[in-house]
N, C-alpha and C positions, 0 to 999 in steps of 0.2 A: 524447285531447283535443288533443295536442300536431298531430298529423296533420291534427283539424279547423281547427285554428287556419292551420297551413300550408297547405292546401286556400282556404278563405278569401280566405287573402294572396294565393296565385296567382289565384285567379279574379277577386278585384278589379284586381291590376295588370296580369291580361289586358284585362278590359273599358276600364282607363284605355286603352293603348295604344292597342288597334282604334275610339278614339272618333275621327268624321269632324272636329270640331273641334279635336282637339289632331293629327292627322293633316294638316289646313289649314295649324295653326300650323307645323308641321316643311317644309310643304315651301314655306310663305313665308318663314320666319327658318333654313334651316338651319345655318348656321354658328353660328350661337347656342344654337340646340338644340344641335348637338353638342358647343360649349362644357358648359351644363350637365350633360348626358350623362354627357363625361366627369367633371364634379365627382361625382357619383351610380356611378361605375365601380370597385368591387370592385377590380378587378386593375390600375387604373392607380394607380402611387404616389402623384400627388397630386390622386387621384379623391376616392372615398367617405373615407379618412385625413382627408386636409386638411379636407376640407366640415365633416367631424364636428371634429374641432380646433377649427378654428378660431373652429364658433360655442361651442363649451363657454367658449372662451378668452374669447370676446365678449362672454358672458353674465354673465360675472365681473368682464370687464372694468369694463361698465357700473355691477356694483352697487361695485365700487372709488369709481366716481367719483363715486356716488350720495353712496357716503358725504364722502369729497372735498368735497361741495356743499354736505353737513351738518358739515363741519366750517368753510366759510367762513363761512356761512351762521349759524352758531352754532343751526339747526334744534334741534326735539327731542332727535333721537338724541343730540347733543351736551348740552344740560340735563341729561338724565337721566348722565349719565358719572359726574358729581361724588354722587349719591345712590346708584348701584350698586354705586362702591367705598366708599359708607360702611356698604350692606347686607351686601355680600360678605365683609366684616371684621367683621361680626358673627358668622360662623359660624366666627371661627378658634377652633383647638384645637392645643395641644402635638403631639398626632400626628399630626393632618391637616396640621400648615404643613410636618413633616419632609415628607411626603408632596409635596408641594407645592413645596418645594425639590427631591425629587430630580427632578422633572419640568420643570424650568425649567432646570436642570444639561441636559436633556437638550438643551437651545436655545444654551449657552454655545458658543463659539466655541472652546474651546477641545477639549468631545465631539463637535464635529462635524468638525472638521479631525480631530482621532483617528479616528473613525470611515468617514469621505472617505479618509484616506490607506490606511486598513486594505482598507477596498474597492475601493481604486484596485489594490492590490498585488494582490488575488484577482483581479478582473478581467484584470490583466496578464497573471498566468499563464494565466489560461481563455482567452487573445487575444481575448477581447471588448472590441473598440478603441472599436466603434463607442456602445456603453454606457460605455467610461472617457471618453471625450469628452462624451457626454452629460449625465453626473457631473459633468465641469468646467463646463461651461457652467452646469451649474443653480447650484450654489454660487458660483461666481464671479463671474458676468453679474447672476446673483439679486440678492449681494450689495449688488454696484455702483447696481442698482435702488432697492432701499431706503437707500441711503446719501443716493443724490440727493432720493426723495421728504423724505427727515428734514431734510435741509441746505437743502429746496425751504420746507418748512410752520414748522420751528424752532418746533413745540409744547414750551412746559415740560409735564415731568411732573407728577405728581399730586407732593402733599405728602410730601418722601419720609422724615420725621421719624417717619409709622409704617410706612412700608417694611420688611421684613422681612430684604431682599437689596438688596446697593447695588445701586444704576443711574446710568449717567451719559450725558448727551448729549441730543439733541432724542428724543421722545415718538412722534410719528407717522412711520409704522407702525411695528408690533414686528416688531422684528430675530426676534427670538426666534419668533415664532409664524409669520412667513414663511419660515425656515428647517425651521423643522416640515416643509411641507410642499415646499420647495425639495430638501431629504434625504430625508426620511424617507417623504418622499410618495414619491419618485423610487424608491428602496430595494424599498417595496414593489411597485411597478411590476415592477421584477426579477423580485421574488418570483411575482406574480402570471401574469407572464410563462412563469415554468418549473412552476406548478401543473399537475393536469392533470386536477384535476376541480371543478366548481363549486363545489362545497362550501367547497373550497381556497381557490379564489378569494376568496368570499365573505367567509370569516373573517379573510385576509390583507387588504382592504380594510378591516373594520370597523374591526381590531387599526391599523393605520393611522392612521385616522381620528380612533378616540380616543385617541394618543398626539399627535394632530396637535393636536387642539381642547383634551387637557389642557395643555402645553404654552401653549397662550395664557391658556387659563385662569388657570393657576396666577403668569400675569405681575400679571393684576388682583387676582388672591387675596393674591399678597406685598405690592401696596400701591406696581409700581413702573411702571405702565403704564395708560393710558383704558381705558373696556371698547369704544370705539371704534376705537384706537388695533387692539385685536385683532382686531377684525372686520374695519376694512381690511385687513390681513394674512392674514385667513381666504380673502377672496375675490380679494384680488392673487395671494397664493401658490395657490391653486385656479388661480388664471389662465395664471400662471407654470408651473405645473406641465405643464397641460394643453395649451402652447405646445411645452414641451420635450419629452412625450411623443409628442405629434403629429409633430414633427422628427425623434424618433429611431424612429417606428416606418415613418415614409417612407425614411429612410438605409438602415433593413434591408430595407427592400422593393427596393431599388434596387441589395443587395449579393447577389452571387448565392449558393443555396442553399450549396455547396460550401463559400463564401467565411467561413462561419461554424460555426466547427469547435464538436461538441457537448461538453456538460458529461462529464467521464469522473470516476468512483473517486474517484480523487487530485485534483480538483477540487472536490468535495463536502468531501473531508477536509479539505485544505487553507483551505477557506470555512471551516469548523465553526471548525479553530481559530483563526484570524484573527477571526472571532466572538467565541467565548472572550476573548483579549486583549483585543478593543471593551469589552466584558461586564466585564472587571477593571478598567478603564482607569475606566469610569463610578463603579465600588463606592468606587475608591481617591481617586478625584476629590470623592465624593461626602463619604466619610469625614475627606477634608483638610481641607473647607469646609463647617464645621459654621455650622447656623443663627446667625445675629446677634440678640444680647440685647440690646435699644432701649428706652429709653424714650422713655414715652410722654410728649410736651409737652403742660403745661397750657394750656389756653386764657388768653388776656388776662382777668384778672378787670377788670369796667364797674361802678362803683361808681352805685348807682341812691340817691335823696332820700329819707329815710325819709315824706315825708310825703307825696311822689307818687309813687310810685315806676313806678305802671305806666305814666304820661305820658310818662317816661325812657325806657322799654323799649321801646314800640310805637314814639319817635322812630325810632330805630337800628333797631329786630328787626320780623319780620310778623306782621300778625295774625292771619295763618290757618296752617293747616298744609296742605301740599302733596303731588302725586301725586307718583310715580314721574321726573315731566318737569318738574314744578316749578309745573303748575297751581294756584291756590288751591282749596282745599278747604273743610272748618269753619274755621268762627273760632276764636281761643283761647277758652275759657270756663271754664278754672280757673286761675290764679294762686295759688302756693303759695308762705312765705317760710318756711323750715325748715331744719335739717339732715336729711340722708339720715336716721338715724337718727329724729328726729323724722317725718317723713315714713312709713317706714314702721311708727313706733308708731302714729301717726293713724288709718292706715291700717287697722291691726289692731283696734282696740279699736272698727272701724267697721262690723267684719263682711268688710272689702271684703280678697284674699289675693293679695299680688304675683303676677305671670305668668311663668310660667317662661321662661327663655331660648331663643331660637330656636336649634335647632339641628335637624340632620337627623331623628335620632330622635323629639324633642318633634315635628318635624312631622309626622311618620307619626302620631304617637300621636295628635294631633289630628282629624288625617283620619278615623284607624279610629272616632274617638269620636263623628266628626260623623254618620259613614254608616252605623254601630251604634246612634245614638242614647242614649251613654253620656256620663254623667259625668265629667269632666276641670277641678274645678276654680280649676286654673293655668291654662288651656290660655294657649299666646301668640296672639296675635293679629298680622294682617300689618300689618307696621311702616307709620306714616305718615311723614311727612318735615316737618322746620322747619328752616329756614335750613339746607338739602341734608342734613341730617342724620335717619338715622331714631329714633324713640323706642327707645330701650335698658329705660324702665323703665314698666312698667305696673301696671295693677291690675283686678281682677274681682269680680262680686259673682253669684252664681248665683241666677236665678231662681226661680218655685215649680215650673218645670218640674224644674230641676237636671238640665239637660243642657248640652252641650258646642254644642249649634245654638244655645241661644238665654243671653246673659249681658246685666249691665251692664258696661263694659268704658271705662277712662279710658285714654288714649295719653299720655305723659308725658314731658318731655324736661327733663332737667339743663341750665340755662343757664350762661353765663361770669358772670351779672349777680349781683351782690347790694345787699342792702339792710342799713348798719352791718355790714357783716363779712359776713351769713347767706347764705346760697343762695337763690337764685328758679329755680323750677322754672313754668312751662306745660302746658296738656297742655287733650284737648279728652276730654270723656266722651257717650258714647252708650249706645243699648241695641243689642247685635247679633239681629238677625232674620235666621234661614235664607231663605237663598233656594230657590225650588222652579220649576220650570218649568209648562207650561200644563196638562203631562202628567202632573205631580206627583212628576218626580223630582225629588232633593235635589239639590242643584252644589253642589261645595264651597267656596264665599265665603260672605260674609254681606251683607248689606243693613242699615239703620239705621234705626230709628224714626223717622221723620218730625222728632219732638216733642223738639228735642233740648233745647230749657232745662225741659222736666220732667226728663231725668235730671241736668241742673246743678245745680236744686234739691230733687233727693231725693240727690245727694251733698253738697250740703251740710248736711238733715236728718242726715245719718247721721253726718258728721263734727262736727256741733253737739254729739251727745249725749255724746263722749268729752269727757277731762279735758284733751287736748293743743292744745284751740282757743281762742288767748290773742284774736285779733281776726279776726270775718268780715263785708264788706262787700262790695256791689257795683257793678260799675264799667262803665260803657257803651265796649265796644269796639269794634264798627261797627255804622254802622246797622242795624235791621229787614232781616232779608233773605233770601231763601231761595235755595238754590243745591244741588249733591252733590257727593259724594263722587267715588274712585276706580272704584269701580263702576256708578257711574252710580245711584245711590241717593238721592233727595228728602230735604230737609231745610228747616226754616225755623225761624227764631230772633227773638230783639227785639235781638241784639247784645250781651250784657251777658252779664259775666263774674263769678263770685267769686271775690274776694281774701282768701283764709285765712292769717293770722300761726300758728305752728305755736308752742309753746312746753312741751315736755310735762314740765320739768326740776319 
């Protein structure tokens, strides 16, 4: 196959060559053709190297500045920033943030300079100058780069009161996730360089890769970084990288074979432990700077009129709940004034069983129960968004089907507001309908009932018949209107909301 393929390629850039029009054009522009020429020349150093460099570099460049636009711009990508760190902290967990801290250690300034010096010194002894030089530039020029761009934009950070790891200084881009790949990108390149079979390669790339992207990640995950802030840094250090790779494999091109003495024995060992020490240097680092125990700040409690209270609410707060970018979505259509406690007694003696919390696992579990067509009566559902914030608490009612494609399903968010002291909660309720394509596969999202104030008033049926409904009444929120979801799923309403007093005492 491999032979066919190369067969192929020669015969096609025979027939380009021998064509009388591009034969015209060489002998009308020749100095220009031999320009490009040589950019497309294997064996000249800044032939086919540079061409290929530099547009990798270009390409990065550009989606940098894209973002750049969407951060003057306050675009999309930007809206959604403040809802993805409020999603991405929903899946924290005691062992995944250790995790997560020691992957952000690996950004610190202070395992990379360890790590830089360690390889500075193995390189010295291998005499490979033209890589310790290489090394300098990326870390140090890098550096210099992202200090300008942060002292350029002076982004505050996110709220860093549930940060998990301090941070100080301006936001845009991460230091941390462009040094990812300023080192560690670079590192592997080495590596990649003295593999010597594809395989090698391959796996030294991905290993890379995802040290590089977790590394950003885990800046949004501790709570001290945009998720834009990373992505700049993804595709600058992509840039950066691909600038200084491009330089250093022209320098070797340009140094003669002789001039680069090979890897021996005592150079392998010498690497190995020099490794090691990096390796202990991280463990010990790691173990000094043990996670931070934060608390979490309450929000401002807004003292709402016992006798309007949702007129107060809707002033200040939306009436809808929002996508992922901050689009409106449904209206509110339940209004609840309870304690948590109360709340989900209500909820119980309704039929209706809170939803499990989103985490990795429950989401699989979900999945397999949607494409098995099984039962999962918590299942969670994908969070919506009110005021940047997603619903943390929900609830579900299973169908006659009792399966996991098709429920009643309320989205539900804890407000700062109360009414005499109590809690006001929001939240929009629907029916979930599977979605299926033309060809009758399943996709796993849902779609919604069109009819959304039938399921407003068969939740309210159901929470009538318990003992915990001290007052229910309804209140017109916005006009008659029809509109969708995140999915792009139809809906229409008359605007009107119930307002249930909870009292189950």
């Amino acid at each position: 196959m491999l032979r066919l393929f190369r067969s192929l390629a020669h015969s096609i850039g025979a027939s380009i060559r021998h064509d009388p029009e591009l034969e015209r054009l060489i002998t009308t522009h020749p100095r220009t053709c031999r320009f490009f020429a040589k950019r497309f020349d294997r064996k000249e150093p800044f032939g086919l190297r540079l061409t290929i460099g530099a547009s990798i570099s270009g390409i990065f460049l550009f989606l940098f500045f894209g973002v750049v636009e969407d951060l003057v711009s306050r675009d999309p990508l930007i809206e959604a920033d403040l809802r993805i760190v409020s999603l991405v902290q929903m899946f924290r967990a005691p062992a995944f943030d250790n995790v997560m801290v020691f992957f952000t250690y690996l950004g610190n300034w202070q395992i990379v300079f360890a790590g830089a010096g360690l390889l500075g010194i193995g390189l010295a002894l291998s005499r490979r100058w033209v890589w310790l030089a290489a090394q300098l530039v990326s870390i140090g020029a890098g550096e210099s780069i992202v200090w300008g761009f942060k002292n350029l934009f002076h982004r505050p950070r996110p709220d860093l009161v549930n940060a998990l790891v301090p941070a100080q200084g301006p936001s845009f881009p991460s230091g941390h996730a462009f040094v990812a790949f300023a080192f560690y990108g670079l590192v592997a390149w080495f590596a990649i360089n003295r593999a010597k079979t594809l395989r090698l390669r391959a796996l030294l790339f991905f290993a890379a890769a995802a040290v590089a992207v977790t590394v950003g990640f885990s800046r949004v995950y501790l709570g001290v970084h945009w998720p834009s802030d990373v992505l700049a840094s993804y595709v600058l250090g992509s840039a950066w990288l691909a600038t200084v790779v491009t330089a250093l494999t022209i320098a070797e091109a340009r140094v003669a074979e002789s001039r680069l003495s090979p890897m021996t024995p005592a150079n392998w060992v010498v690497g190995g432990v020099l490794a090691l020490i990096w390796g202990g240097t991280v463990i010990a680092f790691y173990e000094t700077h043990p996670l931070e125990t934060r608390t979490r700040r309450e929000p401002t409690v807004i003292e709402l009129a016992e006798n309007d209270f949702s007129t107060g609410l809707f002033a200040v707060a939306p009436r809808f709940s929002e996508d992922i970018i901050g689009v409106p979505m449904e209206p509110i259509n339940v209004i609840l004034v309870g304690s948590e406690g109360y709340v989900a007694k209500a909820f119980e003696d309704a039929g209706w069983k809170p939803t499990d919390r989103i985490t990795i696992g429950n989401a699989w579990r979900l999945l397999g129960a949607e494409l098995l067509n099984r039962s999962y009566p918590q299942a969670p559902g994908i969070p919506s968004f009110w005021r940047g914030n997603p619903n943390k608490t929900g609830f579900e009612r299973p169908t006659g089907s009792n399966s996991a494609r098709e429920r009643h399903h309320l989205h539900l968010w804890d407000t700062p507001f109360r009414v005499g002291g109590t809690p006001v909660w929001v939240g929009t309720v629907h029916l979930d309908k599977p979605v299926t394509t033309s060809t009758g596969i399943l996709l796993p999202i849902h779609q919604i009932d069109p009819a959304i104030d039938s399921e407003r008033e068969a939740l309210r049926a159901s929470l009538s018949g318990g003992p915990c409904i001290a007052q229910s009444v309804e209140e017109a929120i916005t006009e008659p209107m029809m509109g969708q979801n995140a999915v792009g799923s139809p809906f229409f309403t008359d605007g009107k909301a119930i307002q249930v007093v909870l009292n189950c005492g």
